[in-house]
C-alpha angles and dihedrals in degrees: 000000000000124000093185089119116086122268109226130166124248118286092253086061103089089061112037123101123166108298092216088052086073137086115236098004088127110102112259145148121316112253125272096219117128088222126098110277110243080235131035136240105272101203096110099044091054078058098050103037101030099158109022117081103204087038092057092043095057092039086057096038108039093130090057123075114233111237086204138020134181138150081261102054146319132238124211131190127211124168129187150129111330089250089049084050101043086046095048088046096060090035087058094047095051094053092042090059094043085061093051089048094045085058094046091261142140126215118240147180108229119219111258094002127096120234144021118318123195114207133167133237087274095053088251104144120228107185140353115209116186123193139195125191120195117185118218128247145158092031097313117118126241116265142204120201113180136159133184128208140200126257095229080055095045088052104049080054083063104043090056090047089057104039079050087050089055100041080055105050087037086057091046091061115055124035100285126223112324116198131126139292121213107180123196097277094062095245101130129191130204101228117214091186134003090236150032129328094255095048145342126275113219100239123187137164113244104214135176101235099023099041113212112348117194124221093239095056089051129071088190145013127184139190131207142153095268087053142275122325114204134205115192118199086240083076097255123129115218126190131199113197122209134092089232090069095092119150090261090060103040102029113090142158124243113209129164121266136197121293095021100300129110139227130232109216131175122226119271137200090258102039104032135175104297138203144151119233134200112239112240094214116032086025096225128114132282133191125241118195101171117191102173100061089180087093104060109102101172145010127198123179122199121251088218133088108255122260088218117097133235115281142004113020116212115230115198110221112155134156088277090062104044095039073054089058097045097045078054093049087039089055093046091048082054107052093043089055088052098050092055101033093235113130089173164355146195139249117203100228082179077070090089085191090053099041084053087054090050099042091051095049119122088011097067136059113349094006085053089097108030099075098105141052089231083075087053094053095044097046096237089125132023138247098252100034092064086046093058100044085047081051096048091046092054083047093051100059093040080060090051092050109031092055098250099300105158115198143155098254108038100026106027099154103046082041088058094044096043110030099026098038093227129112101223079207132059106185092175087074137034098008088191 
């Protein structure tokens, strides 16, 4: 099942908007105004058109000039004075309804979905109208955009969302699409799941021309500064042009919704793109978490199925490793204090703003999630990034009793903070 092609919303979508937000939108009486109604009588056309919702439509509405038309529906614009509009508005809705009721229907607000939906004894749908109401203001008059679309429409629209539905949660369990990540640096990974360690994340790419391309339909996908260039795994090669596709603005995250439908969200600082990757050296897994998706320069995905089983990846992180990270911090903190022939400085713990700021590192911001291995074995932090908070905290309390004496070998983090004027630490990119 391939969801290369795009994933638009039906054709009434453009215009719906929630029926109950608008004023006079409750079937009454027909005005009393001598003037011509924005909308007919629709009577005959009922008579003429009985089953078939465009044909009854056009039939109704052959003196207004239709904004959109398809084989799936059609969308019209009036605009008048609030009482024309509130008038044509009931007047819609009530012709829309006779309709529903001339076909054995009921008229229904779908769950999730804006607008009336008319749908049979057998929950076929007939028919989906979807209605905005703008009020006028400032001159401008008051307005009414509605469309109408077909049921046959208005089902096919179903059957994709499911069959999306299905491609998504088929993704979710089991381990996803595994591959390889170079960002612009030059510094590549060899991604064992687009994800977290206890389970994968459904990735795609959201174009202009393509729609919404899922990871698993692609074999590469790269970046550069005249657009996107795609590879799909049918062989074809697919380009977007435009500087503005950048990874943070075509990358986006797939995840189940509620009745069978999903949800396209875009990564956030909190929940960034995500992916484990297999340690060159030691071999074992590593959790990503990358915030600043400028840096991703391209993207392959294997054509294989991946060798990683379903569920929870072990990452290996032991004393070896983390008395490793802080020799290497040790040696940076060095060098730096060499370079600028400063061996040490001082903290005044007298300072009871200061002293606060000591005694919470490594337990606030950042730090706020990383105090437990359970973090570790889920993916939600890094490796090094718990190695780092669990750096900062020691730190903290040799500060508190040491009276604030900051030096290379004791205190290398906050020496490299504070003497050298570089954060050994960004936690805004490559959280690794």
């Amino acid at each position: 099942m391939s969801l290369t092609a795009p994933w638009k919303a039906p054709a009434c979508a453009m215009l719906i908007a929630a029926l109950a937000g608008c004023s006079g939108l409750s079937p009454r009486s027909t005005p009393t105004s001598q003037k011509a109604a924005l909308l007919p009588d629709y009577h005959k056309a009922l008579v003429a058109s009985p089953d078939n919702v465009l044909g009854f439509f056009q039939s109704w509405l052959s003196a207004v000039k239709p904004t959109q038309q398809s084989a799936d529906g059609i969308s019209y614009a009036v605009k008048g004075s609030e009482a024309d509009v509130a008038a044509a508005s009931d007047r819609l809705l009530a012709g829309y309804e006779a309709f529903c009721s001339r076909n054995n229907g009921k008229i229904g607000k779908p769950d999730g979905t804006p607008g009336q939906r008319c749908v049979n004894a057998s929950g076929q749908v007939l028919a989906h109208l979807g209605v905005n109401v703008t009020h006028g203001s400032g001159g401008h008059m008051a307005g009414l955009e509605f469309s109408v679309e077909t049921g046959e429409s208005v089902q096919r629209a179903l059957n994709l969302q499911r069959a999306r539905y299905a491609q998504v949660a088929e993704v979710l369990s089991g381990n996803g699409p595994s591959g390889g990540l170079v960002l612009t640096s030059g510094e590549s990974f060899d991604v064992a799941r687009f994800g977290r360690l206890s389970g994968p994340d459904y990735y795609a790419l959201n174009t202009p021309t393509q729609g919404l391309v899922p990871l698993t339909d692609i074999l590469s996908a790269r970046w550069g500064p005249d657009g996107l260039r795609l590879m799909l795994r049918d062989g074809s090669v697919v380009t977007e042009p435009g500087p503005s596709l950048t990874p943070a603005k075509t990358l986006v995250r797939v995840i189940p919704g509620r009745d069978q439908s999903v949800e396209i969200v875009a990564p956030t600082f909190d929940v960034p793109f995500r992916f484990v990757a297999v340690n060159a050296k030691a071999k074992h897994l590593r959790q990503i978490r990358l915030r600043d998706t400028a840096q991703i320069l391209e993207i392959t995905v294997s054509p294989k199925p991946s060798r990683y089983a379903a569920g929870s990846l072990d990452t290996r992180f032991d004393k070896k490793d983390q008395d490793a990270f802080d020799r290497a911090v040790t040696a940076d903190a060095k060098k730096a204090a060499l370079k600028l022939n400063r061996t040490s400085d001082r903290l005044d713990l007298a300072n009871t703003k200061l002293r606060d700021e000591i005694a919470k590192m490594g337990r606030t911001g950042p730090c706020s999630i990383a105090q437990s291995e359970s973090g570790l074995k889920t993916g939600d932090v890094s490796v090094t990034e718990y190695y780092v908070c669990a750096e900062y905290r020691r730190e903290s309390d040799t500060l508190l009793q040491n009276g604030g004496e900051v030096t290379p070998d004791k205190t290398p983090l906050v020496f490299l903070g504070r003497a050298a004027r570089a954060p050994w630490y960004n936690f805004d990119g490559v959280l690794r």
